[in-house]
C-alpha positions as CSV (number, residue, x, y, z in Angstrom):
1,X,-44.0,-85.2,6.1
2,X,-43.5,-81.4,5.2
3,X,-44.6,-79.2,2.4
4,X,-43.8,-75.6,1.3
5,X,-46.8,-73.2,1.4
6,X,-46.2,-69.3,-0.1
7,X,-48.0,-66.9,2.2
8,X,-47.1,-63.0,3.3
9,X,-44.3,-62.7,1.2
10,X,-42.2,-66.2,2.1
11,X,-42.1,-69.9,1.6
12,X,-43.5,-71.2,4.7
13,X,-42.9,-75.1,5.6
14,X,-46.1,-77.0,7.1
15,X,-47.5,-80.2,8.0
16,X,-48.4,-81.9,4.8
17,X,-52.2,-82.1,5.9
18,X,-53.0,-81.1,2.4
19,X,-51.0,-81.4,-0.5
20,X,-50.8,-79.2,-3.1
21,X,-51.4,-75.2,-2.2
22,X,-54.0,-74.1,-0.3
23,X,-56.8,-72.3,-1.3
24,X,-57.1,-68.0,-0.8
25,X,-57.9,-67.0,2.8
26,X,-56.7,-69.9,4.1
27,X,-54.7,-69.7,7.5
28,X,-52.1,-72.4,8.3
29,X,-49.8,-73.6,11.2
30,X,-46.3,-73.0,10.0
31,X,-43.2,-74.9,11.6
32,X,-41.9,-71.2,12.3
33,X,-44.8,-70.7,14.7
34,X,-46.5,-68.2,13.0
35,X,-50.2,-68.3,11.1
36,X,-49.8,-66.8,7.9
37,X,-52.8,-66.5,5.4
38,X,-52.7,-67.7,1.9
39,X,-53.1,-64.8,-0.4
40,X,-54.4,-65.0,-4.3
41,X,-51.3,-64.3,-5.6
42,X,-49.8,-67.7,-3.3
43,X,-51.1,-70.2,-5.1
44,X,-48.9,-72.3,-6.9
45,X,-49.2,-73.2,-10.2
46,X,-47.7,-74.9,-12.9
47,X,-45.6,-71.8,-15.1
48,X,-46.1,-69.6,-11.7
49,X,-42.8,-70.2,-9.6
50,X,-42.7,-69.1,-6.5
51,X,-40.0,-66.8,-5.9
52,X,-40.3,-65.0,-2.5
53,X,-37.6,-66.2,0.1
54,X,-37.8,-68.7,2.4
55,X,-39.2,-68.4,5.9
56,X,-35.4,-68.4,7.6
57,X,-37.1,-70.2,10.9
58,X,-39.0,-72.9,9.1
59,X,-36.2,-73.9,7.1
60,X,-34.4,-74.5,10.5
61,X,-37.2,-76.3,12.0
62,X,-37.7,-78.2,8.8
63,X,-33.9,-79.3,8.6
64,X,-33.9,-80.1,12.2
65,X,-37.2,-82.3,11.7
66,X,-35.7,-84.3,9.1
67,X,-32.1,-84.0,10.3
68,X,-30.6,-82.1,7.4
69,X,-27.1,-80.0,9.0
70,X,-27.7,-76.1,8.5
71,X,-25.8,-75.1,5.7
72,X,-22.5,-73.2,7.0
73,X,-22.6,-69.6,6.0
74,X,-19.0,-69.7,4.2
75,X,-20.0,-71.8,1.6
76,X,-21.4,-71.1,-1.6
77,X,-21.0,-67.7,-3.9
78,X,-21.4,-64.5,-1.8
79,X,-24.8,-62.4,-2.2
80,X,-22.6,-59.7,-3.9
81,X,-20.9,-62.4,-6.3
82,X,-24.1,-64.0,-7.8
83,X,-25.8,-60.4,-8.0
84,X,-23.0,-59.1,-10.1
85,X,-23.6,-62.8,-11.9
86,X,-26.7,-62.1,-12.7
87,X,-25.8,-58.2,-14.0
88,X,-23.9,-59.2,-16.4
89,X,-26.0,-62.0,-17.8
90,X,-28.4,-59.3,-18.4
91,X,-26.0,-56.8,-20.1
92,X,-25.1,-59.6,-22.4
C-alpha cells in the first residue's frame, strides 16, 4: 500500500510505513527515487489542502505498482482551456 506525502514543493507517493503525514524534518523514500524532506508547511491537515503538483515519476511508478493505465495526454480539457475556466469564474 501507497500514500501521498507533500515535500519540496510536490506530492510525493511512498510506502505506507506510516499513515498519516509525517512529521517536519523527516526524510522519506519516495517511489520516484528521490529523498525529499518534509517541510513545516507539508503537513497535512484537515482545512489545509495540499495543492502543489504531483511528483510526475511517482505517479508513474504508483500507477504501474497498482496497474492503473497512464492517462493518454489527449484526453481531458487542455491546460489553456481550464485556465481560461478558471478566469472567468473569477471575473464573475
Amino acid at each position: 500500500m501507497y500514500v501521498w506525502q507533500q515535500a519540496e514543493g510536490q506530492r510525493h507517493a511512498r510506502a505506507a510505513v506510516h499513515f498519516g503525514s509525517l512529521d517536519a524534518g523527516a526524510t522519506f523514500a519516495a517511489l520516484c527515487g528521490s529523498e525529499p524532506t518534509v517541510g513545516e508547511n507539508d503537513i497535512h491537515s484537515p482545512g489545509k489542502p495540499w495543492l502543489d503538483p504531483t511528483c510526475p515519476s511517482c505517479d508513474t511508478a504508483f500507477r504501474r505498482a497498482l496497474g492503473i493505465p497512464e492517462p493518454r495526454p489527449d484526453t481531458g480539457p487542455s491546460r489553456k482551456a481550464l485556465s481560461k475556466a478558471a478566469f472567468s469564474k473569477v471575473q464573475g
